[in-house]
N, C-alpha and C positions, 0 to 999 in steps of 0.2 A: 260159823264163828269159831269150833274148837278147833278147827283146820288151820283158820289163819294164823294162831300162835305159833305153831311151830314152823310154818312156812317162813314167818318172818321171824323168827330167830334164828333158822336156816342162811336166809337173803344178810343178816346181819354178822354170821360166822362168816361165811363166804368173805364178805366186805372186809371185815377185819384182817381175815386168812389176808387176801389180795394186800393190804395195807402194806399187814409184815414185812412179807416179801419183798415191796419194795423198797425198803430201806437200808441203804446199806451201813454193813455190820461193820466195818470198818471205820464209818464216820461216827457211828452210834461209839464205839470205844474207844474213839476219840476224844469224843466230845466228855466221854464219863472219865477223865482221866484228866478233864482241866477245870480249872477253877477260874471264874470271875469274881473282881469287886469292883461293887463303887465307893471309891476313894471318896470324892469329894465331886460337888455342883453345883452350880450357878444359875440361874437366867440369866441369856443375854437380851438383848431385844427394843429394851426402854419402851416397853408395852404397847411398839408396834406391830412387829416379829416376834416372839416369843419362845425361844428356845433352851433347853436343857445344855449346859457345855460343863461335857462330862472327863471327866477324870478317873480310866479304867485300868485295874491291873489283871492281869491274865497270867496265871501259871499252868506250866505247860508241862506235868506229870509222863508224858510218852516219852519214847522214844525216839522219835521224830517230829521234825518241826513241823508247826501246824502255824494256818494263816484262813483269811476269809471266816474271821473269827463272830458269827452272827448271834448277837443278841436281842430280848424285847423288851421297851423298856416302859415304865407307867405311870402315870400322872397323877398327883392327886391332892386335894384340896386340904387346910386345915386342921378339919374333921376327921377327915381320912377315905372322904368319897371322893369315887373313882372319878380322873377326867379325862383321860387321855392316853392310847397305846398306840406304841409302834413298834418297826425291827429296825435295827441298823450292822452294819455290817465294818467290824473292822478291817483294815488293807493290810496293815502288817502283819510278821511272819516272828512268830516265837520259838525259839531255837530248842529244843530237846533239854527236860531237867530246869529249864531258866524261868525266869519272871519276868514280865516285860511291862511296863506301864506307858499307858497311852494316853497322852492328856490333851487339853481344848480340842473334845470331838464332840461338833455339833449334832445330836442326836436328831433333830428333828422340831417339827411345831407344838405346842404344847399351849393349852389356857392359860389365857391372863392371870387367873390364882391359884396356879400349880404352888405349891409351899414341899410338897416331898416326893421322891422319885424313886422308884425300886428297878433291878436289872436284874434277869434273868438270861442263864447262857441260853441257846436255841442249838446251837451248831457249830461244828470246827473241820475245815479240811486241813487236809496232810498235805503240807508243801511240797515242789519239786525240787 
């Protein structure tokens, strides 16, 4: 048993190590170099379909344009318990230094009594 601890904090530096690595460092300081907001949202749906339509601005701190702008976004009740997550992925392309706002983007399906929504960035690549 005293063997197994260190073997498997071993098995879980490895894992982690491997992680790093594959991330690249160039989208990683990408991504830390823009800023998301949610503006403002809605449900659309009429409590068949149910969807968040979101109104995003994106500032783009780099040096170069950045696009494939991927966020997650979260559902949640009244109260304030959780009901719903996903990612979505913006298509447009934010020019170097600028702000860009991107409005009626359906984010996805979400609970009949979603009442508040949070977004977080996930990711940005660097356009061509």
């Amino acid at each position: 048993m005293k063997l197994a601890l260190p073997v498997l904090a071993a098995a879980f530096l490895s894992m982690s190590l491997c992680a790093c690595e594959s991330l690249d460092p160039e989208a990683q300081q990408l991504t830390a170099n823009t800023r998301l907001e949610l503006v403002d949202w809605h449900i659309s749906g009429l409590w068949v379909i149910n969807s968040p339509v979101a109104w995003i601005r994106v500032n783009n701190y780099n040096r170069v344009p950045i696009h494939d702008i991927t966020l997650e976004y979260r559902s949640f009740n009244a109260e304030g318990k959780p009901l719903d997550q996903g990612t979505f992925t913006i298509e447009g392309t934010v020019p170097p230094g600028e702000t860009k706002n991107f409005i009626e983007l359906y984010l996805g399906l979400v609970d009949l009594y979603t009442e508040r929504l949070s977004v977080k960035l996930l990711s940005v690549k660097r356009a061509g």
